[in-house]
C-alpha positions as CSV (number, residue, x, y, z in Angstrom):
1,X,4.8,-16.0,-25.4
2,X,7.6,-15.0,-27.1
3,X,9.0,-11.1,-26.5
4,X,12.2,-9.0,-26.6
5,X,13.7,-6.6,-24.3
6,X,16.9,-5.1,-23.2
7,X,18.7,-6.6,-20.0
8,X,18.4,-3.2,-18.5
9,X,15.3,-3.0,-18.2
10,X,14.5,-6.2,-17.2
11,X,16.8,-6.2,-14.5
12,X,15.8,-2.7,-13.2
13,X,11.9,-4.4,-13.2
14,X,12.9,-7.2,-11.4
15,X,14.4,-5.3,-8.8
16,X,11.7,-3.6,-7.8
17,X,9.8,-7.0,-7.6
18,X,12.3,-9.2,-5.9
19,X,11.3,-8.0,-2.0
20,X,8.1,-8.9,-2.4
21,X,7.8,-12.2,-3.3
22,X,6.6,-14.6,-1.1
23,X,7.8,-17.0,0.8
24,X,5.3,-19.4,2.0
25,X,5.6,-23.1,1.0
26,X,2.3,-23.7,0.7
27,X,1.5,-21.4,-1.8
28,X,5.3,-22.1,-3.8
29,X,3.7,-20.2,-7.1
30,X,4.1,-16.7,-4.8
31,X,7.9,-17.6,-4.9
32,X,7.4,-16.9,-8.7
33,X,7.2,-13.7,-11.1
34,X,4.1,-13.8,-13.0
35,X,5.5,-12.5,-16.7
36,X,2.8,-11.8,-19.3
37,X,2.0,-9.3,-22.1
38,X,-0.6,-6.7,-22.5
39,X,-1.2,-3.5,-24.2
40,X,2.1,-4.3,-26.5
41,X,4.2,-4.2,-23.1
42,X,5.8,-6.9,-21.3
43,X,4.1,-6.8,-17.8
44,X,5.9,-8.5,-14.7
45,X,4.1,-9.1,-11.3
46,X,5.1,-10.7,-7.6
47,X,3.0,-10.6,-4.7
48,X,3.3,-12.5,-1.2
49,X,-0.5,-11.8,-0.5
50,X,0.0,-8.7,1.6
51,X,1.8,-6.4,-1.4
52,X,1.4,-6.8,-4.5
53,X,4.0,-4.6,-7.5
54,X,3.2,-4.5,-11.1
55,X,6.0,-3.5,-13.4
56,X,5.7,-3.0,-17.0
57,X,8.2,-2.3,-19.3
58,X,8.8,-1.4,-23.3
59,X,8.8,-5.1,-25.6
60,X,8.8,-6.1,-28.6
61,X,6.1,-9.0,-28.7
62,X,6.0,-11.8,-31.1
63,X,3.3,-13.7,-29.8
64,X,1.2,-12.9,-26.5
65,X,1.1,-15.3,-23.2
66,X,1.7,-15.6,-19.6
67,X,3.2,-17.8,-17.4
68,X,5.5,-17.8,-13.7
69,X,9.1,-18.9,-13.1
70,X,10.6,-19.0,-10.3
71,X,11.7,-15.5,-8.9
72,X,15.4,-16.5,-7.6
73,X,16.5,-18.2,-10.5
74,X,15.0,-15.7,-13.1
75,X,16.7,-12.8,-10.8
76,X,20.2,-14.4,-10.7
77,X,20.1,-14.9,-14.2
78,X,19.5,-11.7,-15.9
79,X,21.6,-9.6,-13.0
80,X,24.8,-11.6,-14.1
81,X,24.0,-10.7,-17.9
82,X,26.4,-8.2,-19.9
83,X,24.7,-4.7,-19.7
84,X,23.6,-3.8,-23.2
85,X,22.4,-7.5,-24.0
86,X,18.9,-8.0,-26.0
87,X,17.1,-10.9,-24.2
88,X,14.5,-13.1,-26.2
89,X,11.7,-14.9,-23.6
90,X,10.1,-17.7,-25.5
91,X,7.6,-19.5,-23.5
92,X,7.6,-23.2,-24.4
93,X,5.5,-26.3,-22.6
94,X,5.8,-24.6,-18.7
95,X,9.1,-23.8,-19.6
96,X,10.4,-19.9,-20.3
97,X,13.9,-20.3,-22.4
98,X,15.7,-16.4,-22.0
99,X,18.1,-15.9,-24.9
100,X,21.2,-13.6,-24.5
101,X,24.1,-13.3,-27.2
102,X,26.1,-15.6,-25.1
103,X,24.1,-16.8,-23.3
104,X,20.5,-19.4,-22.4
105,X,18.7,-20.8,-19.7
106,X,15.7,-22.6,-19.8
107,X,13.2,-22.5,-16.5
108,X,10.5,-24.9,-15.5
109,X,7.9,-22.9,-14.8
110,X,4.0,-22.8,-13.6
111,X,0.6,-21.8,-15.2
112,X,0.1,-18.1,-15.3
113,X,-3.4,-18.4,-15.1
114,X,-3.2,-20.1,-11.0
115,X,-1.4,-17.0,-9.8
116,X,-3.0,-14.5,-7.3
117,X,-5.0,-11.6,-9.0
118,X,-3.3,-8.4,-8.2
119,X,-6.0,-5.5,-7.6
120,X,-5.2,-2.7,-10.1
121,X,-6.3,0.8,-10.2
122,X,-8.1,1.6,-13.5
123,X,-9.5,4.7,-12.7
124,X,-7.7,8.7,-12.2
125,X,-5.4,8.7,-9.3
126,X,-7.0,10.3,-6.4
127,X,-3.7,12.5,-5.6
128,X,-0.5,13.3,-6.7
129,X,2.5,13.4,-4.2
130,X,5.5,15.3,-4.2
131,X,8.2,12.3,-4.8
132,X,11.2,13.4,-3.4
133,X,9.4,14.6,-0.6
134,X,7.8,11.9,0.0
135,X,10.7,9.5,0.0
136,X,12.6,12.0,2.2
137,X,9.9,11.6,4.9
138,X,9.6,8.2,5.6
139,X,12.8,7.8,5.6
140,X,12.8,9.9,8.6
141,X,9.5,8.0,9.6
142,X,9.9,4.0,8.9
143,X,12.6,3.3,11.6
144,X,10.1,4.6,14.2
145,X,7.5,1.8,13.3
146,X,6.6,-0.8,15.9
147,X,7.7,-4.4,15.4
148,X,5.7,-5.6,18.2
149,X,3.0,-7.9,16.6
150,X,0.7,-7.4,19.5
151,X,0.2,-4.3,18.5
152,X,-0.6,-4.5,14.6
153,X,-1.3,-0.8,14.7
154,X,1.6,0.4,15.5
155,X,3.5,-1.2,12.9
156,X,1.9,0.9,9.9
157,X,2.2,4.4,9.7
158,X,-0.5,6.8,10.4
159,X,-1.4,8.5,7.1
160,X,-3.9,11.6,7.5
161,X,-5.0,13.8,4.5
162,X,-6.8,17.0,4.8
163,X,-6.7,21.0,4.1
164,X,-4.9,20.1,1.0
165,X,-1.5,18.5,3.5
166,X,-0.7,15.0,4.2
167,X,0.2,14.0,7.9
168,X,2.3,11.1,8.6
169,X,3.4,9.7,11.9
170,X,4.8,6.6,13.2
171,X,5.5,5.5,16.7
172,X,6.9,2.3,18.7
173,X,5.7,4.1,21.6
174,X,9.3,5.1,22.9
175,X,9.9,7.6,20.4
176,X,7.7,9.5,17.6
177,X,7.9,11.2,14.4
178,X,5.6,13.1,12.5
179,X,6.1,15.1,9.1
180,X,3.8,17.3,7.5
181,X,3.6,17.6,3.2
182,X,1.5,19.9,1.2
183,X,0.9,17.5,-1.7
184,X,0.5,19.0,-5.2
185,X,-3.0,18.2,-6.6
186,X,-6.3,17.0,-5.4
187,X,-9.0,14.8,-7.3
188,X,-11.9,15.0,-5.7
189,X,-14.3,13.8,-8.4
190,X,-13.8,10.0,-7.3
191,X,-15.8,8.1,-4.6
192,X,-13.4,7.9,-1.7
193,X,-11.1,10.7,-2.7
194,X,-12.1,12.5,0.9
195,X,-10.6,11.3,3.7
196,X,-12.6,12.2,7.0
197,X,-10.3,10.1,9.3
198,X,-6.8,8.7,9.7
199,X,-6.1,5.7,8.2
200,X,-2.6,3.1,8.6
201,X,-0.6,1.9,5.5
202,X,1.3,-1.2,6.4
203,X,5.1,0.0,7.0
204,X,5.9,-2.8,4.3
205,X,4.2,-1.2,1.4
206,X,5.9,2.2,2.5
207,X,9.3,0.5,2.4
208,X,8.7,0.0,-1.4
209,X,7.6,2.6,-2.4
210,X,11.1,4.2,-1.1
211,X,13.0,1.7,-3.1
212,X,10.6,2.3,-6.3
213,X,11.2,6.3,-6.2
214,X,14.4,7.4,-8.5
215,X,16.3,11.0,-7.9
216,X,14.5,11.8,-11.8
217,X,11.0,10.8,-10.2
218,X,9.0,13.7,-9.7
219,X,5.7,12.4,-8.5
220,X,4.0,9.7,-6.8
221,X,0.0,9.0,-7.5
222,X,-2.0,7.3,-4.9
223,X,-5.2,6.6,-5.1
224,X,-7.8,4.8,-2.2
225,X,-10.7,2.1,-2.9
226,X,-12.1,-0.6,-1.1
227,X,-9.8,-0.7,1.7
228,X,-6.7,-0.6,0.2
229,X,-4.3,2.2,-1.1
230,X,-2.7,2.0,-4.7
231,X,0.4,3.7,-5.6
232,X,1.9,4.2,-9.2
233,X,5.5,5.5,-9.8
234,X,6.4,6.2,-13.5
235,X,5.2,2.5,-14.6
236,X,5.8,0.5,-11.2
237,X,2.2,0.0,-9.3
238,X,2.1,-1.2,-5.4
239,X,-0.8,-2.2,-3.7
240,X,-1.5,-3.4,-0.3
241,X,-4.7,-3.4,2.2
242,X,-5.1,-1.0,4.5
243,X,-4.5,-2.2,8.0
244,X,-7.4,-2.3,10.1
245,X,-7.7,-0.7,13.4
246,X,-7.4,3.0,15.4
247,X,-4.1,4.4,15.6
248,X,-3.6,6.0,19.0
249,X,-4.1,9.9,19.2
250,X,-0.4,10.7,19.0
251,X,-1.5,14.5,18.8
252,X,-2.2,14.0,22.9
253,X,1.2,13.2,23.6
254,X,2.8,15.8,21.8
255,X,3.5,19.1,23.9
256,X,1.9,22.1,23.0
257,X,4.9,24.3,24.4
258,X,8.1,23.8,25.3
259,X,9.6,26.0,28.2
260,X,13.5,24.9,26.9
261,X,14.8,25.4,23.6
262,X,18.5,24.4,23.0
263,X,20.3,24.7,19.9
264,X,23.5,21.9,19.9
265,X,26.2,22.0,16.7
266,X,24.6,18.4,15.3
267,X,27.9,16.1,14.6
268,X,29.2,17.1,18.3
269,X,25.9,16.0,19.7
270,X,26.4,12.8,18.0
271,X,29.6,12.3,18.5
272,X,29.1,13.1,22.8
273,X,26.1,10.4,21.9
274,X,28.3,7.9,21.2
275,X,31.2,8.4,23.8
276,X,28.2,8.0,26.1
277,X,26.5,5.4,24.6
278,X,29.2,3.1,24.4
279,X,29.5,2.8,28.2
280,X,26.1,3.0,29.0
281,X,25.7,-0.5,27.0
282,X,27.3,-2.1,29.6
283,X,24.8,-1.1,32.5
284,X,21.2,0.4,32.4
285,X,21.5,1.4,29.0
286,X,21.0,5.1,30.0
287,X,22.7,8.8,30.1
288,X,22.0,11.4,31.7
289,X,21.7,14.8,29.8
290,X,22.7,18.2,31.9
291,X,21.3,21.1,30.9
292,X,23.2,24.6,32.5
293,X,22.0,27.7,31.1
294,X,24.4,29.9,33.0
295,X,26.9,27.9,31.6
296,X,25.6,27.6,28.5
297,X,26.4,24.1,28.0
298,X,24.9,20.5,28.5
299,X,27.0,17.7,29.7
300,X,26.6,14.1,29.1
301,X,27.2,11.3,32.0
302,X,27.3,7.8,31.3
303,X,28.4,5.2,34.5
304,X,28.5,1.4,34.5
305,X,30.1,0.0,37.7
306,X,32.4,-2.9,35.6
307,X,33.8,-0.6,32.9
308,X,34.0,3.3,34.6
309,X,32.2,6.5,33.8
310,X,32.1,9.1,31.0
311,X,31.5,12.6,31.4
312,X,31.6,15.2,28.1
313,X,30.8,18.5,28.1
314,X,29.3,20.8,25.2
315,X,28.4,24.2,24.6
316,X,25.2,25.0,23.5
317,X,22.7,28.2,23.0
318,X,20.1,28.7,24.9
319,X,17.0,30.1,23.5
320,X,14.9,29.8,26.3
321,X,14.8,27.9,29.7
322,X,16.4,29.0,32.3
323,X,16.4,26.9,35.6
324,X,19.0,23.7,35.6
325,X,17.8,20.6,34.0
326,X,19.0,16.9,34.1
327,X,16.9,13.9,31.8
328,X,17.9,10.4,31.3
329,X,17.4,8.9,27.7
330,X,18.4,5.8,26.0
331,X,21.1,7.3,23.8
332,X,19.9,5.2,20.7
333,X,16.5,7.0,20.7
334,X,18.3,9.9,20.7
335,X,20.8,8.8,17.9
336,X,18.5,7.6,15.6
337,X,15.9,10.9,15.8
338,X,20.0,12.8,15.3
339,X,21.3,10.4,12.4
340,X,17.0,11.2,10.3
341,X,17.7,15.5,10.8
342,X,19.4,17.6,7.8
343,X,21.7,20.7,8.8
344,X,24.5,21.4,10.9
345,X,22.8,22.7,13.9
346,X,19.7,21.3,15.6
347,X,16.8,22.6,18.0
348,X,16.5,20.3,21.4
349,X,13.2,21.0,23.6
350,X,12.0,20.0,27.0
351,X,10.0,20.8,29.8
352,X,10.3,18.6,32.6
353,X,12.7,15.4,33.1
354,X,9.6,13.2,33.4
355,X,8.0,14.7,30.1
356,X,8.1,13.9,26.4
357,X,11.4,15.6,24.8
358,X,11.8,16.6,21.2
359,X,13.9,17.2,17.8
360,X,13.7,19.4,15.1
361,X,15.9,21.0,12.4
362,X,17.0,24.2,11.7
363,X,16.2,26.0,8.2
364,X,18.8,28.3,6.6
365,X,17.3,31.8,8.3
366,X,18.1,29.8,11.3
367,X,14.8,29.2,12.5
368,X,13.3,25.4,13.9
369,X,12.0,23.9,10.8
370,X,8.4,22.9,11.7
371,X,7.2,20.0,9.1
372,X,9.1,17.3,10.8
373,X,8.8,16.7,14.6
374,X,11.1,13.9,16.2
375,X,9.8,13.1,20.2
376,X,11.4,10.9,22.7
377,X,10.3,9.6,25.7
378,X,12.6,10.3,28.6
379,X,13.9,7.6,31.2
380,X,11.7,7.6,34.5
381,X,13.2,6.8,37.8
């Protein structure tokens, strides 16, 4: 193999790859890159056996080959090279020698032909997602995923698709969020381009696909096959198996109606958060939330018998409820759900002190934005 490419764009492909390498020593070749050419492109590849990311990038190829170097030493080199350089990779005898203006390294490396085969998707993607979108929503999704191993389920994120939206929801069981996206075209002329039931994409595949989307991507294809999903961002494929199993029916938990509605100013209820948060961390880890409609306000109370207690008090609007209400919360659950919502101002709703609680944002008119639901569960005593 012998090709040339710019330093920028190797290191941008190699970012994108590093995550995913594996680890394991007894497979050491998945602590590799697999480098090779095809289609007059220089294609780079790392897998640890659960993901797998394809890159390809613009060469200039001298002769064709493959072979795998070591990942860390590969990575460290070409990050610490002058931007602007042209790099020259010349495989010779299991060795790959990179060429810079000013500079050479030379790494022992491993037969291309032993590393894992990386599913591709050769045929039209299934369905084309909204980028931005998409990367906005499991942001707010991904930190509610499960990292309980006995529960393998819970550690993906619950992907539905039908009536031309996509669903997604993720839940540790404490806390849940669900956002809703009306994706922007459809194939339905491949075999298992319909969907008839939910399905769970490992949180791990999701959590590249975030790093892979750019502010100038535009769109994300996904396709599904065989049990597994395939996604392709403007050159850079990810693949991963679909987990097995039934994600619970969140939809059971989540309340139809709620009878309060409370709009809070968004950086004070944070701010009250923390005040109370910081002294509940030395006891039960809880607070207690207020409400007063009368009053219009809610007031936060946070006691720990070593340290003292903390009492703040905010005003807030009422939009409906009107009896007095008091529910205990961890204040991180409530942080977190606070820290993933856009806006100034923010809708809280309740029914009970014993029942589910929820978070949404407000749009411009002033009205609860519906596509992205945030629940926690209360404290029960």
């Amino acid at each position: 193999m012998n090709v040339t490419c710019t330093q920028e764009n190797l290191a941008q492909a190699l970012s994108y790859l590093e995550r995913v390498v594996g680890k394991q020593t007894t497979l050491p070749i998945l602590s590799n890159y697999l480098l090779e050419t095809e289609k007059g492109r220089l294609k780079i590849s790392a897998t640890n056996l659960e993901i797998g990311v394809i890159v390809s990038i613009g060469a200039k190829i001298e002769k064709e080959g493959k072979i795998t170097v070591p990942a860390k030493i590969l990575s460290n080199f070409v990050y610490n090279l002058p931007g602007g350089d042209i790099l020259e990779l010349i495989e010779e005898k299991q060795h790959l020698k990179v060429e810079s203006t000013a500079y050479q390294i030379r790494i022992k490396g491993m037969d291309g032909k032993d590393f894992p085969i990386i599913p591709q998707y050769k045929g039209e993607y299934q369905y084309i997602l909204p980028a931005q979108e998409i990367k906005t929503a499991l942001s707010r999704l991904l930190f509610c995923v499960s990292l309980n191993e006995a529960r393998l389920e819970l550690m993906g994120i619950c992907v539905t698709l039908q009536n031309g939206s996509l669903s997604l929801a993720a839940t540790d069981s404490f806390r849940l969020a669900e956002e809703k996206i009306i994706f922007q075209e459809q194939k339905k002329d491949t075999q298992d381009g319909e969907i008839n039931h939910p399905l769970i994409f490992p949180s791990g595949v999701l959590q590249e696909l975030v790093r892979v989307i750019t502010p100038e991507n535009t769109s994300v294809k996904m396709a599904l096959l065989e049990g597994q999903v395939f996604f392709e961002v403007d050159g850079v494929e990810i693949t991963s198996r679909i987990v097995n199993g039934k994600y619970p029916d969140y939809q059971q938990i989540i309340p139809k109606d709620f009878s309060y509605q409370i709009i809070f100013e968004k950086m004070l209820f944070q701010r009250a958060l923390k005040i109370a948060g910081s002294l509940s961390s030395y006891s039960s880890g809880e607070i207690a939330l207020v409400f007063d409609k009368e009053a219009q306000t809610c007031t936060f109370l946070s006691r720990s018998q070593e340290i003292g207690e903390n009492k703040t008090v905010l005003p807030v609007e009422f939009f409906a409820g009107e009896q007095p209400l008091t529910i205990l919360f961890n204040p991180r659950y409530i942080l977190d759900g606070l820290n993933a919502l856009s806006g100034e101002k923010v809708v809280f709703y309740a029914n009970t002190a014993t029942t589910p609680a929820a978070l949404r944002m407000m749009d411009e008119t002033g009205a609860a934005e519906m596509r992205y639901l945030y629940l926690m569960m209360p404290i029960r005593k």
